[in-house]
C-alpha positions in Angstrom: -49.4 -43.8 -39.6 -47.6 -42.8 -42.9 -50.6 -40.3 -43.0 -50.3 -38.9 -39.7 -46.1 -38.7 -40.2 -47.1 -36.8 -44.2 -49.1 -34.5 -42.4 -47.3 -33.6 -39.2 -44.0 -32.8 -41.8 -46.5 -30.4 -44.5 -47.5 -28.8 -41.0 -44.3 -28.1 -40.0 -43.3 -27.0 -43.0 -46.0 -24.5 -43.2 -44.6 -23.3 -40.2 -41.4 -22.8 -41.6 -42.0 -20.8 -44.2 -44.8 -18.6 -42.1 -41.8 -18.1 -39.6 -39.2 -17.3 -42.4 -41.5 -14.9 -44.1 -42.7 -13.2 -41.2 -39.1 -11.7 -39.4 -38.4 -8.9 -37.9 -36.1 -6.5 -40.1 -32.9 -5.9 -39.5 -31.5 -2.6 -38.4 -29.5 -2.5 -41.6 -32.4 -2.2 -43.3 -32.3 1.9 -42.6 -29.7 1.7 -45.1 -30.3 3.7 -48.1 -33.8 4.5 -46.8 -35.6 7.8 -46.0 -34.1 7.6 -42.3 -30.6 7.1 -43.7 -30.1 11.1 -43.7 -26.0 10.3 -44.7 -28.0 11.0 -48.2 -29.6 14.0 -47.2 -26.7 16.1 -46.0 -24.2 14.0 -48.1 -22.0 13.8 -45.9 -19.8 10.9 -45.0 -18.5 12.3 -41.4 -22.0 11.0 -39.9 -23.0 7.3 -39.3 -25.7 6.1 -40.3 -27.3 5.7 -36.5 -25.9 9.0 -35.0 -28.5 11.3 -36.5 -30.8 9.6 -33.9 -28.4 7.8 -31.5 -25.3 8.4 -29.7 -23.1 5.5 -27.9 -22.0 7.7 -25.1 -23.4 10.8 -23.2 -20.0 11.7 -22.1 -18.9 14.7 -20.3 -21.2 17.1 -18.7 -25.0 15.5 -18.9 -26.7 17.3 -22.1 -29.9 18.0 -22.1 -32.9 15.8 -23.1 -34.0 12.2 -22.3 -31.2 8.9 -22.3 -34.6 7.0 -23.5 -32.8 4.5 -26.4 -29.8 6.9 -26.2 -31.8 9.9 -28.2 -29.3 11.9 -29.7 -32.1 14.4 -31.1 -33.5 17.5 -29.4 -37.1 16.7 -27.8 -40.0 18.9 -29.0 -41.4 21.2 -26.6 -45.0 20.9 -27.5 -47.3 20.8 -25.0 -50.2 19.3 -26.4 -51.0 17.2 -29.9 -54.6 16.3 -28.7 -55.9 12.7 -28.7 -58.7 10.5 -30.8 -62.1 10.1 -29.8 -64.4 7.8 -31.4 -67.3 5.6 -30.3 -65.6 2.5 -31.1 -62.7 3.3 -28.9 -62.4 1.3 -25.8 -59.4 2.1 -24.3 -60.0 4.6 -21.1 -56.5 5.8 -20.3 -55.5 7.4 -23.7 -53.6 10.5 -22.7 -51.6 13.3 -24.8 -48.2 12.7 -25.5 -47.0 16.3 -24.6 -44.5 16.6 -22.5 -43.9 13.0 -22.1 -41.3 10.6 -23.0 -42.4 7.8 -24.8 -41.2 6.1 -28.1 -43.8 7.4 -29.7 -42.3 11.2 -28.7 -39.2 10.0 -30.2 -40.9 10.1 -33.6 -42.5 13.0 -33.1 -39.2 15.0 -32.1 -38.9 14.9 -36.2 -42.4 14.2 -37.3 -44.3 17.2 -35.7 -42.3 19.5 -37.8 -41.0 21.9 -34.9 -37.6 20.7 -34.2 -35.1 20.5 -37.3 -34.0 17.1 -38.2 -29.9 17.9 -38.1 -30.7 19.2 -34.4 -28.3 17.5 -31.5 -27.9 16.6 -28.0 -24.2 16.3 -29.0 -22.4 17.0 -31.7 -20.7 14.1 -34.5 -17.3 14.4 -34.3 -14.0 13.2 -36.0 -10.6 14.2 -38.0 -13.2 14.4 -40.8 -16.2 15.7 -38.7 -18.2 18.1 -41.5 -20.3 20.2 -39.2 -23.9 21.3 -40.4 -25.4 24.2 -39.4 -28.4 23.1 -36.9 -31.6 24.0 -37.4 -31.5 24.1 -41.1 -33.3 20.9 -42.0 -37.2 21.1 -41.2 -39.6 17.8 -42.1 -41.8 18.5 -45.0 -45.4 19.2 -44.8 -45.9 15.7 -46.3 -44.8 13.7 -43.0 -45.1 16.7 -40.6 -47.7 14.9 -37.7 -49.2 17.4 -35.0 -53.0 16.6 -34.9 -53.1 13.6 -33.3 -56.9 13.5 -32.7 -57.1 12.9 -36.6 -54.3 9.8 -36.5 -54.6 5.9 -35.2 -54.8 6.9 -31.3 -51.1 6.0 -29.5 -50.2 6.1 -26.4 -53.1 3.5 -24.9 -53.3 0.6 -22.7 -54.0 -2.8 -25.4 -54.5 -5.8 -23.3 -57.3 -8.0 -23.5 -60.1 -6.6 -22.1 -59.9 -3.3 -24.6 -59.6 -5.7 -27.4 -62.0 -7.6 -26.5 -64.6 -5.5 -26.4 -63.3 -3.9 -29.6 -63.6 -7.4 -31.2 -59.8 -6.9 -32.0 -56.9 -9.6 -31.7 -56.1 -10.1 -28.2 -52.3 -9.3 -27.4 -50.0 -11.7 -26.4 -48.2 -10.1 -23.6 -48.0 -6.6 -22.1 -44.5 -6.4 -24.1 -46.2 -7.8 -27.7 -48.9 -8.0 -29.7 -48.0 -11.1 -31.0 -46.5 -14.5 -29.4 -43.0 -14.1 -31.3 -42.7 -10.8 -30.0 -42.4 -8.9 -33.4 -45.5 -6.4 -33.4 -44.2 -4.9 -29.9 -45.9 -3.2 -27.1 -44.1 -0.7 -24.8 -45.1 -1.0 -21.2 -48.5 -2.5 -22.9 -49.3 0.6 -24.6 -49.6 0.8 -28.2 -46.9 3.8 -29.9 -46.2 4.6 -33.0 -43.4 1.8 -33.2 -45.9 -1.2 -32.4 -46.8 -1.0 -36.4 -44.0 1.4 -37.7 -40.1 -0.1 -37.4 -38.4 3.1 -38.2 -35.3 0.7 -39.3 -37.5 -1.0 -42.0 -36.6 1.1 -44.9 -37.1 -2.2 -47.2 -41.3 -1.6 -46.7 -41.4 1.9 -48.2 -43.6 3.0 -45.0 -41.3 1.9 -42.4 -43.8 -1.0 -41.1 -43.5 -3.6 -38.9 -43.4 -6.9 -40.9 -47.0 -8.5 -40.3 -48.0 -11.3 -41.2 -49.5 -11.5 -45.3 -53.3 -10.9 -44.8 -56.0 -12.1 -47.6 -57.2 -8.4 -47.4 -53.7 -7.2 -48.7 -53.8 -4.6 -45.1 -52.2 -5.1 -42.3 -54.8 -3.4 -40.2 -56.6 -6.5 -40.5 -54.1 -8.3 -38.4 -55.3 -6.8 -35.2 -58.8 -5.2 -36.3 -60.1 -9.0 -37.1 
């Protein structure tokens, strides 16, 4: 019995620690980070979640989708193309032009063809700095426009596809995992199921998987 009541408290424990090393980051996180662009226009007038959000759309409706309250103007491309490899299972993987989707959120910075200080509606304040839009482009080095040569996005993962993929089957249409950290959106994988663009404290702005033995978190899901 002792042995039984030893072991059920290491297991627990285990658990514990499992749960509070594995946690979702907090939004604060952005702080400081590469998304915190407070640093790149040094200018205090801005907060840090208005480069990307706005609270209200007020006044006559602006342009663009209300999708998490985007407060930054949507690409126009049409077309970014889409992966095709033997090993992929998925049969509804479709091009994210024209769409809106999380994953066209990134890409309203990340394909390099709308500036990064460009608005749906302006900052404003007794301090309100403006910038001149249009001004700030993303560099080459995180531009993304080929997606045919990228992880595919924008594809049904449920178990059958991962299945037959020999990958981890998903928890729920809604997350990959049963805490509901590694999310899904509408049971498609996006960009956001393994990038938090709030996680500044992981350098690459990942979701915070679990510690694999291979030192990747790939391996999470390709088992």
């Amino acid at each position: 019995m002792k042995i039984m009541k030893a072991l059920l408290i290491a297991a627990f424990s285990l658990v514990m620690v499992s749960a509070m090393g594995w946690a979702k980051a907090p939004k604060s996180a952005i702080a400081g980070s590469a998304h915190d662009l407070r640093t790149s226009f040094q200018t205090a007038s801005y907060t840090l979640c208005s480069f990307c959000h706005v609270a209200h759309k007020t006044g006559a409706a602006p342009e663009g989708p209300g999708y998490l309250l985007w407060n930054h103007t949507f690409s126009s491309v049409t077309t970014y193309g889409v992966y095709q490899s033997d090993s992929m299972k998925a049969t509804d993987l479709t091009d994210l032009g024209g769409q809106t989707t999380v994953s066209n959120l990134c890409l309203s910075c990340h394909d390099g063809t709308v500036a990064v200080n460009s608005f749906y509606e302006p900052i404003s304040g007794a301090n309100y700095q403006p910038i001149t839009e249009g001004n700030y482009f993303m560099p080459g080095s995180a531009t993304i426009r080929d997606l045919s040569k990228t992880h595919p996005v924008n594809f049904t993962y449920n178990a059958t596809v991962a299945n037959e993929a020999g990958m981890l089957v998903p928890a729920s249409s809604s997350s990959v995992d049963a805490a509901g950290e590694i999310p899904l959106f509408n049971g498609k994988m996006q960009c956001a199921t393994c990038h938090d663009p709030h996680n500044g404290a992981s350098g690459i702005f990942e979701q915070n998987f679990p510690e694999q033995a291979s030192g990747s978190f790939c391996t999470y899901c390709h088992l």
